[in-house]
N, C-alpha and C positions, 0 to 999 in steps of 0.2 A: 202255484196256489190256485184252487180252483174258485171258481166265482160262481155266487148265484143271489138270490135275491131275498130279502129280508124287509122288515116290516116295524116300523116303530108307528106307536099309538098313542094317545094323551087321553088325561081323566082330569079335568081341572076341575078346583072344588068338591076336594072328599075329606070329610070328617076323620078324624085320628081313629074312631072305633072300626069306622071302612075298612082302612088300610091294615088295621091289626086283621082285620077277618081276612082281607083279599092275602095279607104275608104267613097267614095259619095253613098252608101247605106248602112252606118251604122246605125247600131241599136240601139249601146251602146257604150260611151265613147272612146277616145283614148287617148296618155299620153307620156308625155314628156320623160317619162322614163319607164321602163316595171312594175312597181310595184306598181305606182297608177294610175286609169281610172277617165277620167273624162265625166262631162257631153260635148255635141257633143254639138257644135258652128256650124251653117251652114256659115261657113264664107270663102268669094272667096279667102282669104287674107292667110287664114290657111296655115304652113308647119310640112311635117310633122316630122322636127328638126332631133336630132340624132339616136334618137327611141322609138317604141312605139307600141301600138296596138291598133284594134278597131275588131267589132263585125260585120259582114257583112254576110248577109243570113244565117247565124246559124253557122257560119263558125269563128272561131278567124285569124285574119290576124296580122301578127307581122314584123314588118321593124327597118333596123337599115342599118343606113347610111354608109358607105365604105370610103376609102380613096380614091376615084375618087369622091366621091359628088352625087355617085349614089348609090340604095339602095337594101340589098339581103332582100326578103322574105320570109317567112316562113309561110302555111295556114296549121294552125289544125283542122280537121273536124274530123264529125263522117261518112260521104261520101266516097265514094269508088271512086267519079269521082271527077279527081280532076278537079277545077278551070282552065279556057283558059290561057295557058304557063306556067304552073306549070308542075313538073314533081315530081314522088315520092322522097323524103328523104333518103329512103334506098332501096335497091334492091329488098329487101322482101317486101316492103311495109307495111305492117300492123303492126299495135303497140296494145299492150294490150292496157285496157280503163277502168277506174273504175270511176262510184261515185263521188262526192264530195261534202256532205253540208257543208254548213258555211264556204266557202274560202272567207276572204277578202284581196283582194290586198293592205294593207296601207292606207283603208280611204276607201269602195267603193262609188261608184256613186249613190246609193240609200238610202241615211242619213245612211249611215253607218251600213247597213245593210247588213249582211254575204251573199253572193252570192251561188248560184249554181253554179259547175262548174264539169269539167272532168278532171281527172289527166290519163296522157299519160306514161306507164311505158317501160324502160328499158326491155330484157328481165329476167334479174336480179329478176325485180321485186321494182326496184328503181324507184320512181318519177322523168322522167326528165323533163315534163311541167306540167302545170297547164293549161285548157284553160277553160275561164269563158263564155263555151258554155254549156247549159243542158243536162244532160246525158237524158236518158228514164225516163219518169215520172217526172222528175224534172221540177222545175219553175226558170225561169231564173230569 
C-alpha cells in the first residue's frame, strides 16, 4: 500500500444552517449516524440530526452536534489547504494515509458495494478514521 500524507481540520461551533450550506455540494451520501451513508436527498427540509457525514469536493466532512445545539466539525482530506474556517487538528498537521479497498460502512450507498476509501493513521500506526474519500488511483 502506498503511503502518503493527509490532513484533518476542525470547525467547532457551527450553526445547523452552516453545515446544511458547507453539505449543499455533496457528492455522496450523509447519515444519521457515522457508520452508514446514504443516498443524498436535495431536500430544504434536511437536518443534519446528531451526526454524520457526507462527501464534499473530495473532502469527507463529518458533524456531530454538541450540547449547545451547535455542531463541531471535522474535514478529512488529502489537501494541504484546508477549507474557509477550519483550522488543522493537530499542530503538526499531517497524518499518515494509506489505501483502502473494500471499506463498507454498514450497508454502502452503491447496492452494497465495498467502497474506496483512505484510512488516516495514528503515528502508532493505528487506524484512527476511515474517510470514504479515494486515495491515488482509486475509484470512489
Amino acid at each position: 500500500m502506498a503511503e502518503r500524507e493527509g490532513y484533518i481540520y476542525r470547525r467547532p461551533s457551527v450553526s445547523e444552517e452552516e453545515v446544511r450550506a458547507l453539505v449543499a455540494g455533496t457528492t455522496r451520501g450523509w447519515a444519521a449516524t457515522s457508520t452508514r451513508l446514504w443516498i443524498i436527498q436535495r431536500d430544504t427540509a434536511w437536518q443534519p440530526g446528531a451526526e454524520g457525514r457526507a462527501l464534499v469536493d473530495g473532502q469527507e466532512l463529518r458533524w456531530r452536534r454538541t450540547g449547545d445545539g451547535r455542531y463541531d466539525l471535522l474535514c478529512l482530506s488529502l489537501s494541504a489547504d484546508p477549507p474557509p474556517g477550519f483550522k488543522p487538528l493537530r499542530d503538526d498537521h499531517g497524518w499518515h494515509v494509506e489505501s483502502t479497498n473494500g471499506y463498507d460502512p454498514g450497508g454502502s450507498i452503491d447496492n452494497d458495494t465495498p467502497l474506496a476509501a483512505t484510512a488516516f493513521l495514528a503515528p502508532s500506526g493505528a487506524v484512527q478514521f476511515v474517510a470514504l474519500i479515494p486515495h491515488e488511483g482509486q475509484k470512489g
